[in-house]
C-alpha positions in Angstrom: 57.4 40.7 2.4 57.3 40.8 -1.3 56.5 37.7 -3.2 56.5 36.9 -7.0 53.6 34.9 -7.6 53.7 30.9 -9.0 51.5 30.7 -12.5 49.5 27.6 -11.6 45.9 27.4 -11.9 43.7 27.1 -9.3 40.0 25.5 -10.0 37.2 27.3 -8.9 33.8 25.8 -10.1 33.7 22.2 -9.9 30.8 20.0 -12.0 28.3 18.7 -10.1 27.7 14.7 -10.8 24.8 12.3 -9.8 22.8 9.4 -10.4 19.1 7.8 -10.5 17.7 5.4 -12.0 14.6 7.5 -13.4 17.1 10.5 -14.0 19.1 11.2 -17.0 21.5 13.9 -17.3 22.8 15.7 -20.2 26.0 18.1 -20.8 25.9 20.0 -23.3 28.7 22.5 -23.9 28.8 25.0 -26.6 31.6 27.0 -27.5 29.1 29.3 -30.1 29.8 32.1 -28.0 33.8 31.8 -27.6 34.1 31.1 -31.4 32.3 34.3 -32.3 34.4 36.6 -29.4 37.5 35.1 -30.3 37.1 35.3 -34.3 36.1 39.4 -33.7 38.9 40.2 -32.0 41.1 38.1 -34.4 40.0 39.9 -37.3 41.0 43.3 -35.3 44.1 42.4 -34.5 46.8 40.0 -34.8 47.1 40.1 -30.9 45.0 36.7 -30.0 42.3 37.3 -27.4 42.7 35.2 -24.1 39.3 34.0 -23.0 38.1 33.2 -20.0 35.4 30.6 -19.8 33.0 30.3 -16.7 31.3 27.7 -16.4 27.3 27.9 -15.3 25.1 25.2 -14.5 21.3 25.4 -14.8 19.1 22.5 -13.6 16.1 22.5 -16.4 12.9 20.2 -14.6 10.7 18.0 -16.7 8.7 15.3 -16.2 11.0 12.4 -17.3 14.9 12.8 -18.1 16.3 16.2 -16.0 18.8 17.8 -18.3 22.0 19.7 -17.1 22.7 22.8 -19.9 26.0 24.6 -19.1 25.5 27.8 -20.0 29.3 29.3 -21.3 30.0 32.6 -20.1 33.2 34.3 -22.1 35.0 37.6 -20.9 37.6 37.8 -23.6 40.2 40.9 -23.3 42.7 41.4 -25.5 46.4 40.3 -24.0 48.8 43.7 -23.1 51.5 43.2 -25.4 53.9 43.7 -22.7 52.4 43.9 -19.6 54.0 45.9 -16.5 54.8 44.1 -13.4 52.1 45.2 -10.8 52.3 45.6 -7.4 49.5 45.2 -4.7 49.4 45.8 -0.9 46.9 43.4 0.2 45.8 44.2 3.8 43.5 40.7 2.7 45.0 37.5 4.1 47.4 35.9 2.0 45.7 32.5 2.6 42.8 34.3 1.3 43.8 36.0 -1.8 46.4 34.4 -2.9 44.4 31.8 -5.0 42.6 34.4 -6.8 45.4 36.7 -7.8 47.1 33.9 -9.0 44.5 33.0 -11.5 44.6 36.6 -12.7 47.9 36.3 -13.3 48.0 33.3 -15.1 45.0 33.7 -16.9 46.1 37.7 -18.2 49.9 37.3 -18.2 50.2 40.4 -15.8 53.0 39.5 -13.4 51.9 40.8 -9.6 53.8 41.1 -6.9 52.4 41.7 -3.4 53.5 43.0 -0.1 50.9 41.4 2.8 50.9 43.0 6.2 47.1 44.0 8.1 45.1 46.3 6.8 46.0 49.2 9.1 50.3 48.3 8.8 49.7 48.8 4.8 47.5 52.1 5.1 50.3 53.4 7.3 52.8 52.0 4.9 51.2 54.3 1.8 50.6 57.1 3.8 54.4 57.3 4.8 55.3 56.3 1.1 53.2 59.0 -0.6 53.4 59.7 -4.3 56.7 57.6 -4.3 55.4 54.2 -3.1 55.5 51.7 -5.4 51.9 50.0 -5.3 49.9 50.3 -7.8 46.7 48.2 -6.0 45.7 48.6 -2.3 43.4 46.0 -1.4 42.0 46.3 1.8 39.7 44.2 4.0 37.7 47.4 5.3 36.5 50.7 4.3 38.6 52.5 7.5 41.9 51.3 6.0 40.7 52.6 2.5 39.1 55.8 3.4 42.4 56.7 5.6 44.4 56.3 2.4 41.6 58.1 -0.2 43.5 61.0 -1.1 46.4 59.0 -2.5 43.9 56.9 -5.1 42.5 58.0 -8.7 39.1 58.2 -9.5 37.6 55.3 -10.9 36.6 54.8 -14.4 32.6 54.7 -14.0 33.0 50.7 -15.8 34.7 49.7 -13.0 33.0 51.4 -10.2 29.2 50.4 -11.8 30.4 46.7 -11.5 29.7 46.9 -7.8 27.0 47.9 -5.2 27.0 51.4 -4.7 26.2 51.6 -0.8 29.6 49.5 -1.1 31.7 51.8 -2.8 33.5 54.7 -2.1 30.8 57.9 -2.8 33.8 59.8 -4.8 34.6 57.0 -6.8 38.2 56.5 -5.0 37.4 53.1 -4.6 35.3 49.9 -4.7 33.7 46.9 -2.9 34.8 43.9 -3.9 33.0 41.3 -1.1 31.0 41.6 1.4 31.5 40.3 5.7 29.0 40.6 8.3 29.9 41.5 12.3 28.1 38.9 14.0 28.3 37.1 17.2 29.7 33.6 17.5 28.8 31.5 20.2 29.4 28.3 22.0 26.2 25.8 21.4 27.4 24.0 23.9 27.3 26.7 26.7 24.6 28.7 25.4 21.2 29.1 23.6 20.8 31.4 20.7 17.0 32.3 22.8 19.7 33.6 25.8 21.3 36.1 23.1 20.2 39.9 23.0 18.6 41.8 20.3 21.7 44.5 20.4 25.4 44.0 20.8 24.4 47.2 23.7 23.2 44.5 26.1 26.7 42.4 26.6 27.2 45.4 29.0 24.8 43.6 31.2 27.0 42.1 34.5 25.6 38.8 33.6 28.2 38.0 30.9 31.1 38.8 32.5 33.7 36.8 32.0 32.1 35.0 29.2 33.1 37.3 26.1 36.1 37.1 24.0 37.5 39.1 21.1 40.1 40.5 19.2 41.0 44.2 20.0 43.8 44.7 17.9 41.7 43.8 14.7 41.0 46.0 12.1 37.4 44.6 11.7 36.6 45.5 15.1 38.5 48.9 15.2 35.5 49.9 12.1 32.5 48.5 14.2 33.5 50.7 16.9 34.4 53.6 14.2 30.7 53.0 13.6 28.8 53.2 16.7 30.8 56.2 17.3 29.1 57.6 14.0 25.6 56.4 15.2 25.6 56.2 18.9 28.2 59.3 19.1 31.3 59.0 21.1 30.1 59.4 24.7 27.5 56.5 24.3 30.4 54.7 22.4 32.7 54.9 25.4 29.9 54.1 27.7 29.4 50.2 25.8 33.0 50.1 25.8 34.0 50.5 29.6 30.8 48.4 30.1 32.3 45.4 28.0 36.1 46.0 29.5 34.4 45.9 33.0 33.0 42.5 32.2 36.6 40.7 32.1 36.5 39.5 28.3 39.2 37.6 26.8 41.7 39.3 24.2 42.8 37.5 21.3 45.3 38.0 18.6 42.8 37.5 15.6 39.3 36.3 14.6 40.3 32.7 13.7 41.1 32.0 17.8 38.0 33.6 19.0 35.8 31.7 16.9 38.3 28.6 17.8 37.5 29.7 21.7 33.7 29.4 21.0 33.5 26.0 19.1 36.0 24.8 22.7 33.6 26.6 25.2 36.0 28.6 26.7 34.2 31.9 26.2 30.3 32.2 25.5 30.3 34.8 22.5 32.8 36.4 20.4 32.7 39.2 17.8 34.0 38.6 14.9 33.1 38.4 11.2 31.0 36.0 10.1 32.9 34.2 7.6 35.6 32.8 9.9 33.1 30.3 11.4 32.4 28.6 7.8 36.1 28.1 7.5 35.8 26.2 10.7 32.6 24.5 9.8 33.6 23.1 6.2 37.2 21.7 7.8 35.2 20.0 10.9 31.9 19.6 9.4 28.8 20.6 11.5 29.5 19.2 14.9 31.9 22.4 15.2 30.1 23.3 18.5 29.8 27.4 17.5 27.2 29.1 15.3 26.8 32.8 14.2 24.0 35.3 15.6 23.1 38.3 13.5 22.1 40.8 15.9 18.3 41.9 14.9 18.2 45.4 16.3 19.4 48.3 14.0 23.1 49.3 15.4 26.8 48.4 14.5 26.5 44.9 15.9 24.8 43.7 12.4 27.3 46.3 10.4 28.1 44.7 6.8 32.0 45.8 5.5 33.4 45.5 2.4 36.7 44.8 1.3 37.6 46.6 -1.3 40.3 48.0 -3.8 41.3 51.0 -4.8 44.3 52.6 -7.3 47.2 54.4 -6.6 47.5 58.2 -8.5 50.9 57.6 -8.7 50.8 54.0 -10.6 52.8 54.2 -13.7 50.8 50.2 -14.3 47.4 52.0 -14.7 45.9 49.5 -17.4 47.1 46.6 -15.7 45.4 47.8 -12.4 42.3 48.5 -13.8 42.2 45.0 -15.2 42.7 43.9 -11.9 39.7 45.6 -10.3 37.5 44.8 -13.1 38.9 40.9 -12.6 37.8 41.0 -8.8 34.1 42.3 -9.4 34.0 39.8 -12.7 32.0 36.0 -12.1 35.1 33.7 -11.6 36.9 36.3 -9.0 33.3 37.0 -7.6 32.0 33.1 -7.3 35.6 32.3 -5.3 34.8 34.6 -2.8 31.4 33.3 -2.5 32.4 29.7 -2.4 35.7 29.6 -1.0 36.4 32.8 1.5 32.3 32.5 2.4 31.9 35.8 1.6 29.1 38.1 -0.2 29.5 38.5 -3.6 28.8 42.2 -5.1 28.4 41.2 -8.7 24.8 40.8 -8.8 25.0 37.5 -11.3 26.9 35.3 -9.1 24.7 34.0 -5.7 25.8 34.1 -2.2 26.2 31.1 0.0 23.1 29.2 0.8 24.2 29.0 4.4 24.7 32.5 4.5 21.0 35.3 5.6 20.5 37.2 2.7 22.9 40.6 2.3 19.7 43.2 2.1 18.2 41.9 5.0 21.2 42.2 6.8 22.0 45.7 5.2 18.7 47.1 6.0 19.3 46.6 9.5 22.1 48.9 10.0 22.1 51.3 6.8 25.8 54.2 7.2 28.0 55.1 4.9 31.2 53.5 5.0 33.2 55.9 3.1 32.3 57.6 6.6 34.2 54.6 8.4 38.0 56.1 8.1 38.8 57.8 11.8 40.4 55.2 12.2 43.3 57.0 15.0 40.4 58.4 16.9 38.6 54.4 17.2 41.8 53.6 18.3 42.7 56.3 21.0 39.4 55.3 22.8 40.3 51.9 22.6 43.0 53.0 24.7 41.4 55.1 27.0 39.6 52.1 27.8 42.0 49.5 28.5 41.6 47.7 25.7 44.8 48.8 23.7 47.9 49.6 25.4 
């Protein structure tokens, strides 16, 4: 479905207030920096520069009053005088990232319009199109769906694809990281311990928890963690785990959202999913949700960290427009909304990740492949139905 998107704004970064009695707070806002960007560009044009102003806070600790500087942070680009209409497939969630592509729009005047569908529907879509489709952006929410669609995308400029972590990133250049999801298991606290859960997603093979494992097969998520341990275990040993988990009776469901929803209910013991869905869960039921996330320690797909990412279309005739794009979803406003809002790890190394999230190297180090590597995406899905676990 193609939808023309609204122009409101959406907030992203909202002040922090509080109060003491021994504690003064100051705000102190200076626009130095936005005077000086917008008067340069004025006096090389007669195009006014649209600025976009990020707002920092840093916490300065003295003895007595404790004084709150907001630091401005400016990206001004100068307005297209008449910007093309661009058009993304987003294998992303609309729910997802539709507030963000909103606030490019309104705050760069570049209309967008965007076809959603899964990740793997919108690869299959593109390749069928070829050089005729008319996207300009495919932003995916793994690197299997990007890397099965490579050969259609331009190279990069190098200023987009430094903005983003290399071990992220397409190798070539075809495309690039935008955030960052963990596979993890969710399970039920109220069935289960997280001292009763293994060091490697191998073990769930075990007959002990049959019946006790949900997840969902169709998802594209899942289809790369298998694409992976077929990369590192190989596909024999692949095969093995999965006809060990299909002979354990686990639960199928449609998408992440309902496994994690299965876990917090106790109807199944673990799920694997990505880790953000259970922050969605825990910051609209607070923390008596009754599932948590496990990070598998041992080195294997289990702890595998994605990224969705972005890439360009060779045949887009909107190529400044989409590169504005990219270099809008690796800047701090696009990057901090990911971090605060979807619970996902930021790649721009100036904006932090969630406090309630393990740090993204630790979790990286674990399990260290290439994901431009991650795009046999047919063959993950022709054992899956050799299994039984796809029909």
């Amino acid at each position: 479905m193609i939808s023309r998107r609204s122009s409101r704004s959406v907030a992203f970064l909202n002040d922090a207030s509080m109060t003491n009695k021994r504690t003064l707070r100051a705000f102190v806002l200076s626009f130095a920096l936005l005077t000086l960007s917008v008067a340069m560009i004025a006096c090389g044009s007669q195009t006014a520069a649209t600025p976009v102003v990020v707002e920092v806070e840093r916490v300065v600790e003295v003895e007595k009053p404790v004084i709150v500087e907001k630091q401005v942070v400016v990206e001004v680009e100068k307005p297209l005088a008449s910007p093309k209409t661009l058009t993304v497939y987003s294998g992303r969630s609309q729910s997802l990232v539709d507030p963000i592509l909103e606030e490019f729009e309104l705050l760069t005047g570049i209309p967008i319009e965007v076809r959603y569908a899964s990740t793997g529907e919108m690869a299959a879509t593109l390749l069928e199109e070829g050089d005729k489709s008319p996207a300009d952006v495919f932003f995916a929410q793994d690197p299997g769906g990007l890397g099965a669609v490579k050969p259609l995308f331009m190279t990069l400029p190098e200023d987009i694809y430094d903005r983003s972590a290399a071990w992220a990133s397409d190798p070539d250049n075809k495309w690039v990281g935008i955030s960052g999801r963990a596979r993890v298991i969710v399970y039920s606290t109220e069935n289960i311990s997280e001292d009763e859960l293994p060091e490697s997603i191998w073990d769930f093979t075990d007959p002990k928890w049959k019946g006790r494992i949900g997840f969902p097969p169709t998802n594209a998520s899942f289809h790369v963690m298998v694409t992976a341990m077929r990369l590192d275990w190989s596909e024999e040993k692949t095969k093995q785990w999965l006809e060990g988990i299909m002979a354990n009776d686990p639960i199928f469901y449609a998408k992440n959202t309902p496994t994690v929803a299965a876990a917090g209910a106790g109807e199944i013991d673990v799920g694997f999913v990505n880790h953000y869905y259970l922050h969605r869960f825990l910051a609209e039921e607070g923390e008596g949700f009754a599932a948590r996330n496990f990070y598998t320690p041992s080195n294997d797909a289990g702890s595998l960290v994605m990224a969705a990412g972005a890439g360009i279309l060779a045949s887009t005739d909107a190529q400044e427009e989409a590169e504005r794009l990219l270099k809008f979803l690796l800047g701090v406003t696009a990057q901090q909304y990911f971090a605060t809002k979807t619970h996902e790890y930021p790649f721009n190394p100036a904006v932090q990740q969630s406090e309630h999230l393990p740090d993204l190297g630790d979790i990286g180090e674990r399990f260290d492949i290439d994901l431009g590597l991650l795009d046999d995406l047919a063959g993950t899905q022709q054992l899956l139905q050799e299994v039984g676990a796809l029909p």
